[in-house]
MMTF fields as JSON, N, C-alpha, C and O atoms, coordinates in Angstrom:
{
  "mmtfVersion": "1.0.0",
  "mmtfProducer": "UNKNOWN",
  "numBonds": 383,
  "numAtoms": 384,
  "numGroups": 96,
  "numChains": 1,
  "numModels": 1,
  "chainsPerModel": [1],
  "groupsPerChain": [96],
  "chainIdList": ["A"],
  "bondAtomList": [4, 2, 8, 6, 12, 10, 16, 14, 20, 18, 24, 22, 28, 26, 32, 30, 36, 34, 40, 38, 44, 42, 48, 46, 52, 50, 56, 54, 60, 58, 64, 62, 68, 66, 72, 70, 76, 74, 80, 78, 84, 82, 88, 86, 92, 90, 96, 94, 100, 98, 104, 102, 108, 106, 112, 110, 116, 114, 120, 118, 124, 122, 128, 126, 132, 130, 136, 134, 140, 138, 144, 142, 148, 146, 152, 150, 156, 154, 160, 158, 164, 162, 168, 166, 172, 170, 176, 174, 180, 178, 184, 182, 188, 186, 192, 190, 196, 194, 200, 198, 204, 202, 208, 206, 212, 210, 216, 214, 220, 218, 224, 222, 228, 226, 232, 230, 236, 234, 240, 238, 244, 242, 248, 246, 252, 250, 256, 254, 260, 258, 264, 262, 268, 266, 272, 270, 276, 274, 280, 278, 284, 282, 288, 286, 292, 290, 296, 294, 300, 298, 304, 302, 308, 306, 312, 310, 316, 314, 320, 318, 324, 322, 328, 326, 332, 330, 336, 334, 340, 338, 344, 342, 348, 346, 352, 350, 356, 354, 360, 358, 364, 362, 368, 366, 372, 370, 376, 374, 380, 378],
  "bondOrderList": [1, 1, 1, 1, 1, 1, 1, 1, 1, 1, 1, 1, 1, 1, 1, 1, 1, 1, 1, 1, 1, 1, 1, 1, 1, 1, 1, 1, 1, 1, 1, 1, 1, 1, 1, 1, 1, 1, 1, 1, 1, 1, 1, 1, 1, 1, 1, 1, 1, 1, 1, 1, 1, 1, 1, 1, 1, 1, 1, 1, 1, 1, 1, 1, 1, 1, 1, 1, 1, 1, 1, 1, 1, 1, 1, 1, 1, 1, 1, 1, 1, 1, 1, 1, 1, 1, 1, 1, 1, 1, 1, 1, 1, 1, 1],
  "groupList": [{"groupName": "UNK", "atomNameList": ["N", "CA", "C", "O"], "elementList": ["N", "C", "C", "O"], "formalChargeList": [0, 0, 0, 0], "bondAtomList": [1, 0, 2, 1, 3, 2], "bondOrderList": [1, 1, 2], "singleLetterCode": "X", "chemCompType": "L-PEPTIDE LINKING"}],
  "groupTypeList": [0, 0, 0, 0, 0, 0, 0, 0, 0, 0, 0, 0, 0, 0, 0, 0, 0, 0, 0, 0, 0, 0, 0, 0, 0, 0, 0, 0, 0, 0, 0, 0, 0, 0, 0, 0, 0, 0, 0, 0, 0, 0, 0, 0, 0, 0, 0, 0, 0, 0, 0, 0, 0, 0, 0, 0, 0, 0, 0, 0, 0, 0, 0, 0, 0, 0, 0, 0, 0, 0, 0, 0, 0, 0, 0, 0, 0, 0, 0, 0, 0, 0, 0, 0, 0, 0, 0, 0, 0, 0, 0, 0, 0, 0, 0, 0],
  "groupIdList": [1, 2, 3, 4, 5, 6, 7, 8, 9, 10, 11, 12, 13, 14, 15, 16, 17, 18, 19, 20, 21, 22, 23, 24, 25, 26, 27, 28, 29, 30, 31, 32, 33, 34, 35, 36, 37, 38, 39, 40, 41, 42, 43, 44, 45, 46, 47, 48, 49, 50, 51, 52, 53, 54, 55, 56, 57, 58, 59, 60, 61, 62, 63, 64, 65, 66, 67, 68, 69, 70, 71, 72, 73, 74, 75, 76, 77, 78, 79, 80, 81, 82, 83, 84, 85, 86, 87, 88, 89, 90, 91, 92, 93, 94, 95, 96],
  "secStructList": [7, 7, 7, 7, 7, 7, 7, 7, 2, 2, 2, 2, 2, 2, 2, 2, 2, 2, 2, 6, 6, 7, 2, 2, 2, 2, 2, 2, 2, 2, 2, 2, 2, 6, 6, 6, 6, 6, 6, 7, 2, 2, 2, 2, 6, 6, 7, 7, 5, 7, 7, 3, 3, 6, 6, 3, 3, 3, 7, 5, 7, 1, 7, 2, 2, 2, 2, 2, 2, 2, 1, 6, 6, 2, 2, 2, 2, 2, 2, 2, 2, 2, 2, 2, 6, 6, 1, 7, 7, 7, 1, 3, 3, 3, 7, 7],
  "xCoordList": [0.843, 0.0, 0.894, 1.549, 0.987, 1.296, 0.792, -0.368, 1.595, 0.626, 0.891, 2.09, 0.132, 0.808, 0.529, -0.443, 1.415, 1.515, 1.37, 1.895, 0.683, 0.401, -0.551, -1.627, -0.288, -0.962, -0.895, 0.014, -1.798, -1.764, -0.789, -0.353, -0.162, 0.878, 0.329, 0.906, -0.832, -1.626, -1.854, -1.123, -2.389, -2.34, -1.218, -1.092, -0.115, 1.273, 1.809, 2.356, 1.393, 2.009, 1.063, 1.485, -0.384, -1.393, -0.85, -1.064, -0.278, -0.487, 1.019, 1.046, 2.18, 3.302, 3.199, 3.743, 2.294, 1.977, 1.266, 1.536, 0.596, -0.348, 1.027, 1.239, 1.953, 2.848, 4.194, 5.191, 4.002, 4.648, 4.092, 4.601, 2.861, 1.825, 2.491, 2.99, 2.612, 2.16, 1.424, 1.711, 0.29, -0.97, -1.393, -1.44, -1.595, -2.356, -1.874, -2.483, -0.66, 0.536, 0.355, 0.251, 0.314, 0.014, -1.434, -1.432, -2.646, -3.716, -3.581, -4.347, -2.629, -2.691, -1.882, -1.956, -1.266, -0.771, -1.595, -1.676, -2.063, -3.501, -4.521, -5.332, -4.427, -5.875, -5.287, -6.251, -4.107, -3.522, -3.39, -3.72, -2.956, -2.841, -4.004, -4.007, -5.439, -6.239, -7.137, -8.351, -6.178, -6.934, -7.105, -7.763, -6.692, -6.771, -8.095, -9.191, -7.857, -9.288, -10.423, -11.411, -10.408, -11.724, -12.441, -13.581, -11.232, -11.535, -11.622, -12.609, -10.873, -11.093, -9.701, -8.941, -9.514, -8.137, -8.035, -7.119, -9.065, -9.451, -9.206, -8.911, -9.346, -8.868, -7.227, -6.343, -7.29, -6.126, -4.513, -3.478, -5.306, -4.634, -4.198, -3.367, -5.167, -4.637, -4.465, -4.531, -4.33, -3.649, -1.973, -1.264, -1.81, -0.221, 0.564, 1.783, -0.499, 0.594, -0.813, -1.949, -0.14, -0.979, -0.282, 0.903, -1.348, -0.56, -1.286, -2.227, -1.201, -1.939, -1.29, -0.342, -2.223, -1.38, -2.487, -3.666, -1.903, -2.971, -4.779, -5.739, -4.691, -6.043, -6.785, -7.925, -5.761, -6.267, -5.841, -4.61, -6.249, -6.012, -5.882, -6.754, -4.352, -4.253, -3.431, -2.307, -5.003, -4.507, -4.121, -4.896, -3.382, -3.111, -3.68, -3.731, -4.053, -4.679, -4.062, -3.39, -4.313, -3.518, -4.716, -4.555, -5.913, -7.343, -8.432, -9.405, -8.442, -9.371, -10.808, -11.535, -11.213, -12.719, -12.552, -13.283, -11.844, -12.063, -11.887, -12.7, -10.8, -11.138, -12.666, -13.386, -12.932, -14.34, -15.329, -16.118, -15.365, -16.296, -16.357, -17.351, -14.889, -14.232, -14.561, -14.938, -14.365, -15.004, -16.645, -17.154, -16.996, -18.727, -18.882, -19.784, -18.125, -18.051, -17.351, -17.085, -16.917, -15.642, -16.274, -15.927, -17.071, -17.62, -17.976, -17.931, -18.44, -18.676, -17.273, -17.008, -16.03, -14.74, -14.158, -13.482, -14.436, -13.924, -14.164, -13.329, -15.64, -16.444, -15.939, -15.407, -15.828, -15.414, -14.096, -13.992, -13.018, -11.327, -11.534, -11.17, -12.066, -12.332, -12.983, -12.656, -13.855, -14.771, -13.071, -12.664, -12.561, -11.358, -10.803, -11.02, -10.084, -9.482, -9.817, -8.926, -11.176, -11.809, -11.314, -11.059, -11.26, -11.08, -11.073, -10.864, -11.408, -11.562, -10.33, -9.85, -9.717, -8.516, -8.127, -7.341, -8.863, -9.108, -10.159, -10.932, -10.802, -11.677, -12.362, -13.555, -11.142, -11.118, -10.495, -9.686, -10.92, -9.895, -9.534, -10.322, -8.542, -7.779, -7.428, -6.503, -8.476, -8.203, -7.11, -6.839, -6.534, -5.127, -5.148, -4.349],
  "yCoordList": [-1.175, 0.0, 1.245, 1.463, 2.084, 2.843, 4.525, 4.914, 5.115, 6.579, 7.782, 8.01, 8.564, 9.505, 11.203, 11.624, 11.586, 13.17, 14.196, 15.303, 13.845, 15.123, 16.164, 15.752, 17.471, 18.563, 19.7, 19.836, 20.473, 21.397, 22.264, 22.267, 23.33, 24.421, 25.594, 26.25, 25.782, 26.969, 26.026, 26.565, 25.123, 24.89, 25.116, 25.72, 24.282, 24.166, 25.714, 26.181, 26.165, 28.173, 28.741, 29.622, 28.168, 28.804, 28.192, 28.982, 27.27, 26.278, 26.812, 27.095, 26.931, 27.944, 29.443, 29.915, 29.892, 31.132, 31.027, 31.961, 30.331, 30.403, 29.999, 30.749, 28.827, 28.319, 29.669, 29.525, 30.442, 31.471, 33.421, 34.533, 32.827, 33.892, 34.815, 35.632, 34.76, 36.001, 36.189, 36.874, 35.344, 35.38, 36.818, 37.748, 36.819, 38.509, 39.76, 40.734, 39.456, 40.549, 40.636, 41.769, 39.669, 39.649, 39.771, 40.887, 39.575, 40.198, 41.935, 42.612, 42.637, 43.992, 44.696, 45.923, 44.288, 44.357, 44.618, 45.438, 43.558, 43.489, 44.417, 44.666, 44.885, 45.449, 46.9, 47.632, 47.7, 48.336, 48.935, 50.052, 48.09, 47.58, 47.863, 48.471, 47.223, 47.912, 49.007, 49.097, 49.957, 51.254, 52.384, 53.403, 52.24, 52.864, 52.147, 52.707, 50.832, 49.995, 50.083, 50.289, 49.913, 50.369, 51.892, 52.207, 52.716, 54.315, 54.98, 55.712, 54.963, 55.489, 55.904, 55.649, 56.683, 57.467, 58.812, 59.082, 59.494, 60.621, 60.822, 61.851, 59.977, 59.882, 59.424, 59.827, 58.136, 57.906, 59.082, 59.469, 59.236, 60.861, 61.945, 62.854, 61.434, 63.06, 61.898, 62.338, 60.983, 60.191, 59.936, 59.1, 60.699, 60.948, 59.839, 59.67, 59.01, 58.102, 57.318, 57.764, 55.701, 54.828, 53.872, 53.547, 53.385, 52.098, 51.199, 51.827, 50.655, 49.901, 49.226, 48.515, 49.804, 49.66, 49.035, 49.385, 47.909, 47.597, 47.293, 47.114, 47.334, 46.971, 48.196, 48.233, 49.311, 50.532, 51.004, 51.015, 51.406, 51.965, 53.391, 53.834, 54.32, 55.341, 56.054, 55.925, 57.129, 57.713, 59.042, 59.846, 59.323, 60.921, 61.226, 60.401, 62.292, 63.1, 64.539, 65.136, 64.952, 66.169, 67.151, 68.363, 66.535, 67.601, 67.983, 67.23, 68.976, 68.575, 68.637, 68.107, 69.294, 68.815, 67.392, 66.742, 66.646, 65.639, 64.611, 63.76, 64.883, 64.315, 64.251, 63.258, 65.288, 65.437, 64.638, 64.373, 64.113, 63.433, 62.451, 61.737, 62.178, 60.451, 60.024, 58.889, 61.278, 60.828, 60.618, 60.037, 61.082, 60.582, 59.084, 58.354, 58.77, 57.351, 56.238, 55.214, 56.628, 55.456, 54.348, 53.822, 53.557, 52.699, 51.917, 50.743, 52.268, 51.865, 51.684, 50.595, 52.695, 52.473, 51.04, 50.269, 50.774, 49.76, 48.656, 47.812, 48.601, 47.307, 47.12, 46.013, 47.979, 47.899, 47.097, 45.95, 47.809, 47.326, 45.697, 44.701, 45.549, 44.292, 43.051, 41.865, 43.58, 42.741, 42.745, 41.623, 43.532, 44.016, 42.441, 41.864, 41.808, 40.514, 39.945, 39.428, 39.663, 38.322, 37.693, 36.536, 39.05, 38.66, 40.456, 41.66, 39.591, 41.206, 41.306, 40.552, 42.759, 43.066, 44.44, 44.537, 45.293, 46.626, 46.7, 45.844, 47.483, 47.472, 49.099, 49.401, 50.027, 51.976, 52.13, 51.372, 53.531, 54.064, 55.544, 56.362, 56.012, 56.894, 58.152, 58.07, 59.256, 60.018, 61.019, 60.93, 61.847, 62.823, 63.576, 64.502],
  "zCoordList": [0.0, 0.0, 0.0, 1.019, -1.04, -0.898, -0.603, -0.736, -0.309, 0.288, -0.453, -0.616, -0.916, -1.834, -0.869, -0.24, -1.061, -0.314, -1.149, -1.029, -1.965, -3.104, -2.549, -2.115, -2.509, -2.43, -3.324, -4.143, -3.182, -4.181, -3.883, -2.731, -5.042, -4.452, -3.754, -2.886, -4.225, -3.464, -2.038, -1.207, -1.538, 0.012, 0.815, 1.881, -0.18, 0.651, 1.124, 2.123, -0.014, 0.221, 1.357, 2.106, 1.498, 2.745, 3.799, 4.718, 4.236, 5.129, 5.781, 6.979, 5.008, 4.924, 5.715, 6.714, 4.816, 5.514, 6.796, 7.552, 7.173, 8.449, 9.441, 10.394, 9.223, 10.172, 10.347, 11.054, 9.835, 10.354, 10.271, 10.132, 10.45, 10.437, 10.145, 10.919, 8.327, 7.706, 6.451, 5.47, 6.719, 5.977, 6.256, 5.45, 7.129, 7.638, 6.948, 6.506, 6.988, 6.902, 5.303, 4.833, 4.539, 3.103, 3.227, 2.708, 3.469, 3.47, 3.662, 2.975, 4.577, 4.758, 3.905, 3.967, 3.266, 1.741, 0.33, -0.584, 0.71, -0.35, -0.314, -1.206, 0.727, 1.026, 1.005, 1.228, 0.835, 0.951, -0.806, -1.204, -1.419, -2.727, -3.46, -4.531, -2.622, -3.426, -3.084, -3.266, -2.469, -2.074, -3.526, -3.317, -4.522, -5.807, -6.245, -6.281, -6.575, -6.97, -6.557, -7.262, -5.166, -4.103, -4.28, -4.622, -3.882, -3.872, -5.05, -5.121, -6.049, -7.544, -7.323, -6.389, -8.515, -9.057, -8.13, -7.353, -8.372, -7.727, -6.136, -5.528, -5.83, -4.019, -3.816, -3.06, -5.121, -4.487, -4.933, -4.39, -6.364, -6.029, -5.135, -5.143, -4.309, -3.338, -1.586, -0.439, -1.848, -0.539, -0.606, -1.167, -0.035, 0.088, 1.145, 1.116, 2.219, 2.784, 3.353, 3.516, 3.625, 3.892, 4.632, 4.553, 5.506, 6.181, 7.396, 7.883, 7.647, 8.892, 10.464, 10.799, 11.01, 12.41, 13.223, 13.173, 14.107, 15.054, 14.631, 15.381, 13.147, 12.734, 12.139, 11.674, 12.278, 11.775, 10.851, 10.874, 10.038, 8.055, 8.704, 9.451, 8.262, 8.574, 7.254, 6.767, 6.869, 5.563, 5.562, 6.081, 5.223, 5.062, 3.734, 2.823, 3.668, 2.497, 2.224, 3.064, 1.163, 1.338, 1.13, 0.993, 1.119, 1.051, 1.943, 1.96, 2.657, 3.707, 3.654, 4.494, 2.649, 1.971, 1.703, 2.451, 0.895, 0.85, 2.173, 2.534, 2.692, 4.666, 4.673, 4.568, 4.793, 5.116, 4.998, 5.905, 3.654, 2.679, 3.073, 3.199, 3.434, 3.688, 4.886, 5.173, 5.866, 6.921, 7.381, 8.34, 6.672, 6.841, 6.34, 6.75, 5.611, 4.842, 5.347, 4.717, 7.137, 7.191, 7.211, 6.153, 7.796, 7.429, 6.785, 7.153, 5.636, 4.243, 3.957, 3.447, 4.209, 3.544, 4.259, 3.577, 5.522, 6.223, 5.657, 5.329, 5.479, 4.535, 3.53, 3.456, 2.332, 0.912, 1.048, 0.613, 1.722, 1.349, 2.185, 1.56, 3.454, 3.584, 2.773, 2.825, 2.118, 1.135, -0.098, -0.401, -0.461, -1.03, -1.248, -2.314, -0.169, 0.07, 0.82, 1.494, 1.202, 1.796, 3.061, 3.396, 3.741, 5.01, 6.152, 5.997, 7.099, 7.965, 8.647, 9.493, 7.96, 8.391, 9.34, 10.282, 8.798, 9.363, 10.066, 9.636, 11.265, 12.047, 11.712, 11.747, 11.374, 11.465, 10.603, 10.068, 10.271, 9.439, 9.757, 9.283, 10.434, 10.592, 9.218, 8.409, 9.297, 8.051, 8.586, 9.783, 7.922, 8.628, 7.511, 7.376]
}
């Protein structure tokens, strides 16, 4: 009887990533990545720095009407970039 150990390369690379947890870390990448896609051109135009800390998306803008806008919307923005890569990564989002 023999036993075969065949797996797929996409598991072996998840299974990889989870054993030195940085699945996440490449999820906040991703989700980072698609802040142009999510938001449009137009925003990501005038976002001058990005990044995530502690579960929090912290954007600088260089517009403060548009702050503005953004901030009535964090919510919806939290949802979108999460739905983004299929998994909940951000909780807030920090406008500046």
């Amino acid at each position: 009887m023999s036993k075969h150990n065949e797996h797929s390369l996409k598991d072996v690379i998840d299974q990889l990533l989870k054993v030195y947890k940085l699945d996440d870390r490449l999820a906040e990448k991703r989700l980072i990545a698609s802040w142009e896609t999510v938001m449009g051109s137009m925003i990501s135009n005038h976002t001058k720095d990005i990044y995530i800390k502690h579960q929090q998306l912290f954007v600088t803008l260089d517009s403060a009407a548009l702050r503005n806008e953004l901030a009535l919307a964090k919510t919806k923005i939290v949802k979108m970039l999460n739905d983004s890569v299929g998994k909940s990564i951000i909780n807030e989002v920090i406008l500046r």
